[in-house]
C-alpha positions as CSV (number, residue, x, y, z in Angstrom):
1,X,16.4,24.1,41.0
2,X,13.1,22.5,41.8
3,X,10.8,23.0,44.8
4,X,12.1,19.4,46.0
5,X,16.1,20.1,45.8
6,X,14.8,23.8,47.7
7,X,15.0,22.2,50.5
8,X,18.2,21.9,51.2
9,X,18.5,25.5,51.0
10,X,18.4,28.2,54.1
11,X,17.6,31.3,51.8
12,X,19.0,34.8,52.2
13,X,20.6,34.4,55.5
14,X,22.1,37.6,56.2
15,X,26.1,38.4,57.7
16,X,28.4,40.8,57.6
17,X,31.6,40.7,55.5
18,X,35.0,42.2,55.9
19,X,37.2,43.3,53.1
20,X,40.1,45.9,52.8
21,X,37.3,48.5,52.2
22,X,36.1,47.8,55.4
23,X,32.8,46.5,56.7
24,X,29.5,45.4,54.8
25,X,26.3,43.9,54.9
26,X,25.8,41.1,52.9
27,X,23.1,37.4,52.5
28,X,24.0,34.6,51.0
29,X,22.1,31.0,50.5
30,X,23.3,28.2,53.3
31,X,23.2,24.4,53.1
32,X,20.5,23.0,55.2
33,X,20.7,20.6,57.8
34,X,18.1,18.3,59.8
35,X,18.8,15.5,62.2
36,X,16.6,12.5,60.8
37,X,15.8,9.5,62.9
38,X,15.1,6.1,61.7
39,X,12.8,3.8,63.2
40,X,12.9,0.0,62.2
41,X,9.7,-2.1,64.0
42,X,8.8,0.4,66.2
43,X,12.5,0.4,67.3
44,X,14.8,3.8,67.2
45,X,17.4,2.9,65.5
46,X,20.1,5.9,63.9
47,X,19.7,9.3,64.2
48,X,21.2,11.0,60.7
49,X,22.2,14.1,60.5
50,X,21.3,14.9,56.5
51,X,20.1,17.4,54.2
52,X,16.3,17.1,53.9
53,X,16.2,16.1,50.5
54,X,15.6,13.0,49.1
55,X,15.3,11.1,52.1
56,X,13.2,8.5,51.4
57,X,16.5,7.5,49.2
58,X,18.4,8.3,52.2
59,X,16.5,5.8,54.6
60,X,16.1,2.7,52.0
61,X,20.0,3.4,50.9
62,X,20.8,3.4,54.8
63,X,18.9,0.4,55.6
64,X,20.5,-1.5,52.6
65,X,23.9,-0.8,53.0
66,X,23.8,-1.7,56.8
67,X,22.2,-5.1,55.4
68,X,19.2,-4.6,57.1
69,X,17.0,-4.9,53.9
70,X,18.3,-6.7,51.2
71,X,15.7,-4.8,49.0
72,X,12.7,-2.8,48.3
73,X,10.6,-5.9,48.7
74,X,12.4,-6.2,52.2
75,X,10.0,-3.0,53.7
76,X,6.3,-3.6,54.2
77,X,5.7,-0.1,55.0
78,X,8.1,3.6,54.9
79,X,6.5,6.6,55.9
80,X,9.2,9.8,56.2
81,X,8.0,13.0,58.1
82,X,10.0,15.5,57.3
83,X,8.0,18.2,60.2
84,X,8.6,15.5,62.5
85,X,12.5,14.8,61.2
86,X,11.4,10.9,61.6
87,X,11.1,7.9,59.1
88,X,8.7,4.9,60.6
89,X,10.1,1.8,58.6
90,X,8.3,-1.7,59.1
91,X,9.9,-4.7,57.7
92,X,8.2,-7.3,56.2
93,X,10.2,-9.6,58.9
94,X,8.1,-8.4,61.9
95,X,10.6,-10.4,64.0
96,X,14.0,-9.0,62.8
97,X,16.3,-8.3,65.2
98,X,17.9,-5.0,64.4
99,X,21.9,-4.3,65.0
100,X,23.3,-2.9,68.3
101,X,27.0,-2.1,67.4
102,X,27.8,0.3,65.7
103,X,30.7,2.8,64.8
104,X,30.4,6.3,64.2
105,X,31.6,7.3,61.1
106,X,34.0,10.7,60.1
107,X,33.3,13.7,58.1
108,X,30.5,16.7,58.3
109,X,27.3,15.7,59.1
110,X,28.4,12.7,60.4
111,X,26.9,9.2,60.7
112,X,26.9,5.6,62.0
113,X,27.4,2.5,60.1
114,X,26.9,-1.4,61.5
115,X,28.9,-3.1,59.2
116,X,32.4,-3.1,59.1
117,X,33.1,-6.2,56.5
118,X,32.7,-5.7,52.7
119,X,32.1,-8.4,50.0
120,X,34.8,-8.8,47.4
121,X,33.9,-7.2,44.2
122,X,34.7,-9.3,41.0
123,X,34.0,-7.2,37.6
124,X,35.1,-6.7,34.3
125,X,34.3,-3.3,33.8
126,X,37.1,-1.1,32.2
127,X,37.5,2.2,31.4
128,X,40.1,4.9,30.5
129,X,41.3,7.7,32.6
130,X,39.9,10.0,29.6
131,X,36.2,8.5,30.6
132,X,36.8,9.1,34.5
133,X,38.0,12.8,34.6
134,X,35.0,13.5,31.6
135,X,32.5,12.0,34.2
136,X,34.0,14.2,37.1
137,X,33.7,17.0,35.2
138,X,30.0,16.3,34.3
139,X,29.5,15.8,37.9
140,X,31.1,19.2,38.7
141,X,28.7,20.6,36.5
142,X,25.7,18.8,38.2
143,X,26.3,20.0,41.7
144,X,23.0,22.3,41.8
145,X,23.0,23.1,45.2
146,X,26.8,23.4,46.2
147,X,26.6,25.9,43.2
148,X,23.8,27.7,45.1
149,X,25.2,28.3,48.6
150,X,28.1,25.5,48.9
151,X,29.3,23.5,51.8
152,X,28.0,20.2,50.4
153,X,29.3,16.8,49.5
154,X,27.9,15.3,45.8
155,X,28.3,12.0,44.5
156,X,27.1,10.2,40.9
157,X,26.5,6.8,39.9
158,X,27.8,6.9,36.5
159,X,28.3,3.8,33.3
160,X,31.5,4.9,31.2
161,X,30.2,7.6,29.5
162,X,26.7,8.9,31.4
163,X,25.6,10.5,34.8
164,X,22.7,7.7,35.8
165,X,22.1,9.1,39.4
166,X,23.4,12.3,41.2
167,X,22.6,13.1,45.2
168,X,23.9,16.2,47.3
169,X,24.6,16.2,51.1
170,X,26.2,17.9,53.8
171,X,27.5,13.9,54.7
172,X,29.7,12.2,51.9
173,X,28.5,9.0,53.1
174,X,25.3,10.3,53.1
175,X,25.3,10.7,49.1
176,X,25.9,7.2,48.6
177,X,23.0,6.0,50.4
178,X,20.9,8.1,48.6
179,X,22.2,6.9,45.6
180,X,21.6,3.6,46.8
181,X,18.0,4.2,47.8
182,X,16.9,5.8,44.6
183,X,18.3,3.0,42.4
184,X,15.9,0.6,44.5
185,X,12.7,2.6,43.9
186,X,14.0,3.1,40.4
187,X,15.1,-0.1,39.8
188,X,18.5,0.1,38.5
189,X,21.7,-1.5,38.9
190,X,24.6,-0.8,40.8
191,X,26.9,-3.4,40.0
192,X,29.7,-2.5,37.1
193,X,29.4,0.7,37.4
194,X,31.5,4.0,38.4
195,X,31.1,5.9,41.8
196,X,32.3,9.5,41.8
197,X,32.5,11.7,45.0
198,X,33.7,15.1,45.3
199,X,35.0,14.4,49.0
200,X,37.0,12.0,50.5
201,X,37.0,8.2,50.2
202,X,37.2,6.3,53.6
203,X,36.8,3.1,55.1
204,X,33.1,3.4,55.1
205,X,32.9,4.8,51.8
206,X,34.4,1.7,50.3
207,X,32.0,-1.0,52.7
208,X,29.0,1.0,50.8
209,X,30.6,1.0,47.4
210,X,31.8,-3.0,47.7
211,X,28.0,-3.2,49.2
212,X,26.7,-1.8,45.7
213,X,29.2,-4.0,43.7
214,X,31.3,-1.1,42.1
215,X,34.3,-1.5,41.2
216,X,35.3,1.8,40.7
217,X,35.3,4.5,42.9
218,X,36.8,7.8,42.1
219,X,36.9,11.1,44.6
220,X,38.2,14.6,43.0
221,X,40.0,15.1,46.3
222,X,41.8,12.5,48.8
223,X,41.7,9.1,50.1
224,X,42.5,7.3,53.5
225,X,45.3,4.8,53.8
226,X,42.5,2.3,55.2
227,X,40.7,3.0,51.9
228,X,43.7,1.6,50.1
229,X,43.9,-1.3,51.8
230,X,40.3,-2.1,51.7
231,X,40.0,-1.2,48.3
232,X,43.1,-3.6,47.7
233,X,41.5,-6.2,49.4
234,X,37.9,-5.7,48.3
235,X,38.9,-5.8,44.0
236,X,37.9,-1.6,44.4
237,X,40.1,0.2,41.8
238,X,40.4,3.8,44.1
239,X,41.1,7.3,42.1
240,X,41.9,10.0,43.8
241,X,42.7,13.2,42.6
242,X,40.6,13.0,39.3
243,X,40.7,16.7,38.5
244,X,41.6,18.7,35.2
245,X,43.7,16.4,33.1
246,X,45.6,14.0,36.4
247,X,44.1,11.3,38.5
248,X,45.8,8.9,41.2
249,X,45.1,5.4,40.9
250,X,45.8,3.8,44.5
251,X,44.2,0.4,43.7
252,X,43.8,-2.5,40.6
253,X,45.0,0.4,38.0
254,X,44.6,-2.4,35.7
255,X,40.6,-1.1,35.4
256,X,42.0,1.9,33.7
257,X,44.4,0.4,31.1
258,X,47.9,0.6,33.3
259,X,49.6,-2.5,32.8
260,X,52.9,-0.4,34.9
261,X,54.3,-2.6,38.2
C-alpha cells in the first residue's frame, strides 16, 4: 500500500480483547474518517463524510453525478485541502445556481444526493454470469485497505474481463463517485461497462450508476426493493448476491444470457 492509499489508515490503535483465556492487550489498523466540505462559487454546499483518499475523485464524481458539472471542462478551478477538510470548486459558469433540495442518503458514512431522477440506460453489453462472479472475485482481491484494518466499502469499474478502476470508502456511495471522478481526470468511459460493489445497491446507487450509463451493476451482498424497481425502469440489469459460484439477477437477466420468464 502506497503513501497515498495510507491515508485512509488510523495505525496501531490499541484495545483490549476478550477471549475464553481471559483478557489482553492488543492494536489493530482502523479505517479513517474525515468530514469533507464542498464549496461550489464561494457557496457551501455538502459536507461528506469520506475516507481522505482520493478526493479530488471524490469531489469531481460528486459534482457530476448531482449534475452540477457535466465534465472536467465544467470546473475552472479545484483546489482540495485535506488539513483544512475543504474542496474550493469554481465553475466555469460564475453564475450557476447551485441545488437547495436535497435528500440524505443511507448507509455508513453517510451522504446527500440532489437528484432523485435517472436517465434510461440503453446498451448492448452482454456478459455471462462466469465473467461477473470472476470480476468480483478480482475485486475481492483488490480491496487493499479493507484487507488492512476493514470496515470499508470497495467498488470497481470493470469491461467483461478487466478491473479498469477500483476506489475504497467507508460510504458505498462514496466509491462510486470516486470512480466517477477519476475516469474524468483519466479520461475514460463509463458507459457499457460493469459496476461491482461489495455493499448494498440502493436507490441512490442506481441514479449514480444510470448517471455513468452502466448497465450492469452487481453487489456481492443485498439489494433494496426500490433498487429493483429503479433498475427495472432505468434498463439496469441488478446482481445481487455474486459470490463463490451463485448470483441473483433481480433485473433485465437477459444481459447475462437468461432467456427464463
Amino acid at each position: 500500500m502506497d503513501k497515498s492509499e495510507m491515508k485512509g489508515v488510523v495505525p496501531d490503535v490499541a484495545f483490549h480483547r476478550f477471549s475464553g483465556e481471559g483478557w489482553a492487550k492488543a492494536s489493530s489498523h482502523l479505517p479513517s474518517e474525515m468530514a469533507l466540505a464542498i464549496s461550489v462559487n464561494r457557496q457551501e454546499l455538502v459536507t461528506i463524510l469520506c475516507t481522505p483518499t482520493k478526493l479530488n475523485c471524490l469531489v469531481l464524481g460528486f459534482l457530476y453525478a448531482e449534475g452540477i458539472i457535466s465534465g472536467r471542462g465544467d470546473v475552472a478551478s479545484m483546489q482540495v485541502c485535506e488539513e483544512e477538510s475543504l474542496a474550493d470548486v469554481t465553475l466555469s459558469d460564475a453564475g450557476y445556481e447551485l441545488p437547495t433540495k436535497r435528500t440524505l442518503t443511507p448507509g455508513c458514512g453517510g451522504g446527500a444526493a440532489f437528484k432523485t431522477e435517472g436517465q434510461r440506460v440503453n446498451s448492448d453489453l452482454a456478459a455471462t454470469p462466469k465473467d461477473v462472479l470472476s470480476l468480483m472475485k478480482k475485486l475481492q482481491e483488490q480491496t487493499k485497505l479493507y484487507r488492512l484494518c476493514g470496515g470499508v466499502h470497495a467498488s470497481a469499474l470493470a469491461d467483461t474481463k478487466n478491473l479498469l478502476v477500483v476506489a475504497e470508502d467507508i460510504g458505498r456511495h462514496n466509491t462510486l463517485d470516486k470512480i466517477q471522478g477519476e475516469c474524468l481526470l483519466k479520461g475514460l468511459r463509463t458507459r457499457d461497462r460493469l459496476l461491482l460493489s461489495t455493499g448494498r445497491i440502493s436507490s441512490e446507487m442506481l441514479l449514480k450508476a444510470a448517471k455513468m450509463q452502466v448497465p450492469v451493476v452487481v453487489s456481492r451482498h443485498s439489494t433494496t426493493g426500490s433498487a429493483v424497481s429503479l433498475a427495472r425502469d432505468l434498463g439496469i440489469t441488478l446482481v445481487g448476491q455474486a459470490r463463490g459460484s451463485r448470483l441473483s439477477v433481480y433485473s433485465h437477466a437477459e444481459r447475462l444470457g437468461c432467456s427464463a420468464d
